[in-house]
MARTI-687057 format. One record per atom (N, C-alpha, C): x, y, z; residue in three letters. Coordinates in steps of 0.001 Angstrom, whole numbers, plus 524288, in hexadecimal, padded with zeros to 5 digits. Layout:
N
XYZALA
...
end
This chain:
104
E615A57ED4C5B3AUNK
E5DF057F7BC5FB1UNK
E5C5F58534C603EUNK
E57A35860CC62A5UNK
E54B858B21C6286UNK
E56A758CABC68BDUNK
E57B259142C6892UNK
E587359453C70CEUNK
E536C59426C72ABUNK
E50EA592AEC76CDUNK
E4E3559511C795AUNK
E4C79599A0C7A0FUNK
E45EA59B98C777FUNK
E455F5A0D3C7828UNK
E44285A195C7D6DUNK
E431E59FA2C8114UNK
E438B5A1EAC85C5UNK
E49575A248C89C4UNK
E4C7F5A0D7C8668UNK
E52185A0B9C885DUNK
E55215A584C858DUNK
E55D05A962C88F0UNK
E5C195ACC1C86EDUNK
E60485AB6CC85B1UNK
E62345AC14C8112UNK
E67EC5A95BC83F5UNK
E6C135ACFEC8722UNK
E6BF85B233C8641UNK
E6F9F5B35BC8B79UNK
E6CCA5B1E8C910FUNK
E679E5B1E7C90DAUNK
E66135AEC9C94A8UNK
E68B05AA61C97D0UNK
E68C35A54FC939CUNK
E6BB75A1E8C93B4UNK
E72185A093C93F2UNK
E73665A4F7C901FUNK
E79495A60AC9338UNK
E7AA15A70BC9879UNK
E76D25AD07C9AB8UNK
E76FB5ABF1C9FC5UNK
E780A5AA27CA3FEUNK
E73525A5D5CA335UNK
E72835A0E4CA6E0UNK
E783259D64CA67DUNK
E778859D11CA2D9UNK
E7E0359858CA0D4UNK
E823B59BEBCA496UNK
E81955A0A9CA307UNK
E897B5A22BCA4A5UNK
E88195A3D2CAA85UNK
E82A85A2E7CADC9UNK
E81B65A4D8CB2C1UNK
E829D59FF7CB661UNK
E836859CBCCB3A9UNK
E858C596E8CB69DUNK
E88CD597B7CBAC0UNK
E8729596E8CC1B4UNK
E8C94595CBCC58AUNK
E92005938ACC335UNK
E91AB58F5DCBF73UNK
E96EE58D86CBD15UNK
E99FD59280CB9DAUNK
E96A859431CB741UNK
E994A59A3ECB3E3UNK
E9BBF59EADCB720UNK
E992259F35CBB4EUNK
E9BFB5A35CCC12EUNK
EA0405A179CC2F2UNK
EA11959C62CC244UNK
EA4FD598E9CC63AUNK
EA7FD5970DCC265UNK
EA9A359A25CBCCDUNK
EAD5A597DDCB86CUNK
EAD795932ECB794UNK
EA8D458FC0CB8EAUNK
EA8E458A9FCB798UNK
EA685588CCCB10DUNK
EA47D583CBCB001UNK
EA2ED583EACAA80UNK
E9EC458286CAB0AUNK
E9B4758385CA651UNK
E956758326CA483UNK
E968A58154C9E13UNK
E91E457F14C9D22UNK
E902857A98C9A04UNK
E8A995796CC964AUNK
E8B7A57AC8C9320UNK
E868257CB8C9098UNK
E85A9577ECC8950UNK
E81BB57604C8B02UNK
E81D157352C84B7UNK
E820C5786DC8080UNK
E83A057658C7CF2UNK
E83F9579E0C78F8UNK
E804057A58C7568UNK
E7C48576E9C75C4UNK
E77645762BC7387UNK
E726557CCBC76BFUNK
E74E357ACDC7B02UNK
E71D557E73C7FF8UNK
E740B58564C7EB7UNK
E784358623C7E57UNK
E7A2C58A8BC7C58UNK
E799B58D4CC77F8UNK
E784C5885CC7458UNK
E77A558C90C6F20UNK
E713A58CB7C6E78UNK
E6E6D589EDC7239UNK
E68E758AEBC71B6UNK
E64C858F2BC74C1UNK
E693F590AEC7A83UNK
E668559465C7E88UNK
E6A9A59821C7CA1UNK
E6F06599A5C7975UNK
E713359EBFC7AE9UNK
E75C159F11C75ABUNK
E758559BD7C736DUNK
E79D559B3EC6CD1UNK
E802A59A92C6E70UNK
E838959809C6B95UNK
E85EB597EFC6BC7UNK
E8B2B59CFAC6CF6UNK
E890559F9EC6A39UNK
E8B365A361C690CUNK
E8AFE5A826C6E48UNK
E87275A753C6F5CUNK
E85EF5AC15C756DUNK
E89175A77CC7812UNK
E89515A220C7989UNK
E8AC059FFCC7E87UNK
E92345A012C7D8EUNK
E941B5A113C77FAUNK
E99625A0C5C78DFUNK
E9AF55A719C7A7EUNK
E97735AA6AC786AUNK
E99BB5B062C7963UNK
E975F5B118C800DUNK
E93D05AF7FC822BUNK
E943B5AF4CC88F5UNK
E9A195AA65C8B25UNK
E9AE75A7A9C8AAEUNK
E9E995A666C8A42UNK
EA50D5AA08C8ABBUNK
EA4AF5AAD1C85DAUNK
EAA295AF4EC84CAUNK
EA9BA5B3C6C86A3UNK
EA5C55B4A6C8739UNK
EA45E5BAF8C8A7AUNK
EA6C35B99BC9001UNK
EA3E45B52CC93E2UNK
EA6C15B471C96E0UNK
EAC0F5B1E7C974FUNK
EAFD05B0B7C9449UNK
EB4445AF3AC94A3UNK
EB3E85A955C961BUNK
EB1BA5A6D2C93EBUNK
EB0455A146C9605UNK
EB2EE59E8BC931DUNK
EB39159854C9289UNK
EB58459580C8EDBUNK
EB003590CCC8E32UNK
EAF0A5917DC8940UNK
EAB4858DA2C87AFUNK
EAEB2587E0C8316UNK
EAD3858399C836CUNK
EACCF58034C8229UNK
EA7A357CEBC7F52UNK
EA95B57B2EC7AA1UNK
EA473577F4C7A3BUNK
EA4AA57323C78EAUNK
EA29356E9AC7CFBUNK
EA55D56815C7C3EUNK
E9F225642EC7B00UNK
E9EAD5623BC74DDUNK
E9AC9561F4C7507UNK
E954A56436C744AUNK
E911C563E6C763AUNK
E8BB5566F0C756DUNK
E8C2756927C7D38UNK
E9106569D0C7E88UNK
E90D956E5CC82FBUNK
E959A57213C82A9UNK
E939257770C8430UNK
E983D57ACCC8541UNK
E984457B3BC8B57UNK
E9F3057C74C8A65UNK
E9FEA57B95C8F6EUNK
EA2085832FC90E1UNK
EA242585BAC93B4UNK
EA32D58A29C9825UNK
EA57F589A5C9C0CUNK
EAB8D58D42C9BC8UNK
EAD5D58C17CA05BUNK
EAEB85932BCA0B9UNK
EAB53592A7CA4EDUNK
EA91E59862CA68AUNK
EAEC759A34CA9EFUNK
EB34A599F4CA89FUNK
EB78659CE5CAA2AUNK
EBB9059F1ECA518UNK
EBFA85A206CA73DUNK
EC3C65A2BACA2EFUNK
EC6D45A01CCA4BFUNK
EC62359AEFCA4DAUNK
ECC13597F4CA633UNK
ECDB1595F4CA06EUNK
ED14D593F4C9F61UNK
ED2E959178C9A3DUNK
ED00F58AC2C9BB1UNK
ECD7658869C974FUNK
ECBD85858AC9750UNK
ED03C5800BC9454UNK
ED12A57DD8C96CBUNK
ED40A577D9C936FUNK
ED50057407C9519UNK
ED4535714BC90C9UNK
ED1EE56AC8C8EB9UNK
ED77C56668C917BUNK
ED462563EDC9696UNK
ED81056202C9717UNK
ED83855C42C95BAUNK
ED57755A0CC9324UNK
ED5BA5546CC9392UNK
ED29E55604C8CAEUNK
ED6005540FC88EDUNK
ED52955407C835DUNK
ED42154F53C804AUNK
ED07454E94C7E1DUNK
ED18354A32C7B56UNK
ED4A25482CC7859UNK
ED694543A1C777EUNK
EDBCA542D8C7221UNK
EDADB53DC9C7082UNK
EDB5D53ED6C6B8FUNK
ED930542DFC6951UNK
ED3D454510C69D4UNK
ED281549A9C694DUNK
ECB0F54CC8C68BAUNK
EC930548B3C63D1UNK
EC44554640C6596UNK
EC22B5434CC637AUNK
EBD6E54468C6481UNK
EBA3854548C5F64UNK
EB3EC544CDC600CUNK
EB37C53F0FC635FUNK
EAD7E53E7CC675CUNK
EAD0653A6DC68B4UNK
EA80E537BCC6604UNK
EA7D75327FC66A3UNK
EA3EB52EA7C61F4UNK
E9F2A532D1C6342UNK
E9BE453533C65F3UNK
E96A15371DC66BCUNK
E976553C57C64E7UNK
E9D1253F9CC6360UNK
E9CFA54402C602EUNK
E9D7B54366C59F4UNK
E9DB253DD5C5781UNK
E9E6853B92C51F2UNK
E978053ABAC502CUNK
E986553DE5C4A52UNK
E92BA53BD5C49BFUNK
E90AE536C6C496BUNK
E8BF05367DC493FUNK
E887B53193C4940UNK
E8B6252E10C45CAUNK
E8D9852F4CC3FBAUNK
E8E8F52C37C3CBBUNK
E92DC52A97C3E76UNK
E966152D32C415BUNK
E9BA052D21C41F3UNK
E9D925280EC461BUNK
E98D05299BC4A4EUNK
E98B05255EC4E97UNK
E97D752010C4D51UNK
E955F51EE1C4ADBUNK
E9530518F5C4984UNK
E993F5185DC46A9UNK
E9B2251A8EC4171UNK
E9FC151942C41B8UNK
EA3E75174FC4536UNK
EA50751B59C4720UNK
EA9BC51993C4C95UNK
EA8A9516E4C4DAFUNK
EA3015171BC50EEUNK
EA2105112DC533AUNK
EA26250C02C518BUNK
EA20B50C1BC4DC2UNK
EA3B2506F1C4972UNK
EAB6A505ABC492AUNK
EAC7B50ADDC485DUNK
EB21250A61C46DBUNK
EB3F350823C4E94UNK
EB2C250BA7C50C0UNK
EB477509FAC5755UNK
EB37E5042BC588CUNK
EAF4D501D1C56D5UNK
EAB614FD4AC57D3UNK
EB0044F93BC54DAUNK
EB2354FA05C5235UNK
EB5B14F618C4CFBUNK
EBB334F652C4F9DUNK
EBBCB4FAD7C5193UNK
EC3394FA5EC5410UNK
EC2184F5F8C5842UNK
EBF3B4F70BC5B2FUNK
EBD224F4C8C60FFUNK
EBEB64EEFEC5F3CUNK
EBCFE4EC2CC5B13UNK
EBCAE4E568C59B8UNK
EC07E4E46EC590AUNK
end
């Protein structure tokens, strides 16, 4: 994807880290599609670490939790399992076939 030439991206950083939720150590939420197209990856993790933040990324969103608290996972999966809509195309019908056959 191409940036917006009428978009800055410290511009756009800006705006992002000027959020009421960011003043109030709360979290912000940004696709990651959206980040690496208004401002790169790379500028949005070093604003980030500059401010002492803890970033996460779950999916096609990152997540910001605009404090220094320690961040942790309280409810884990078990086992961590890709889910059927993170398996490729070929992969899914498979399963679905193999799931479809235990079921009978």
């Amino acid at each position: 994807m191409t940036r917006p030439t009428h978009l800055d991206p410290d511009e756009w950083l800006r705006a992002v880290f000027s959020a009421k939720s960011v003043g109030r150590g709360g979290v912000i939420h940004r696709a990651t599609r959206d980040v690496e197209r208004f401002a790169g990856r790379k500028a949005f993790l070093a604003e980030v670490r500059k401010r002492g933040f803890t970033l996460v990324e779950n999916g096609s969103q990152f997540v910001v939790f605009c404090n220094r608290e320690p961040v942790r996972l309280v409810v884990e999966r078990d086992p961590p399992r890709l889910s059927d809509r993170a398996l490729p195309t070929f992969r899914r019908s498979a399963v679905a076939n193999q799931n479809a056959s235990t079921r009978l």
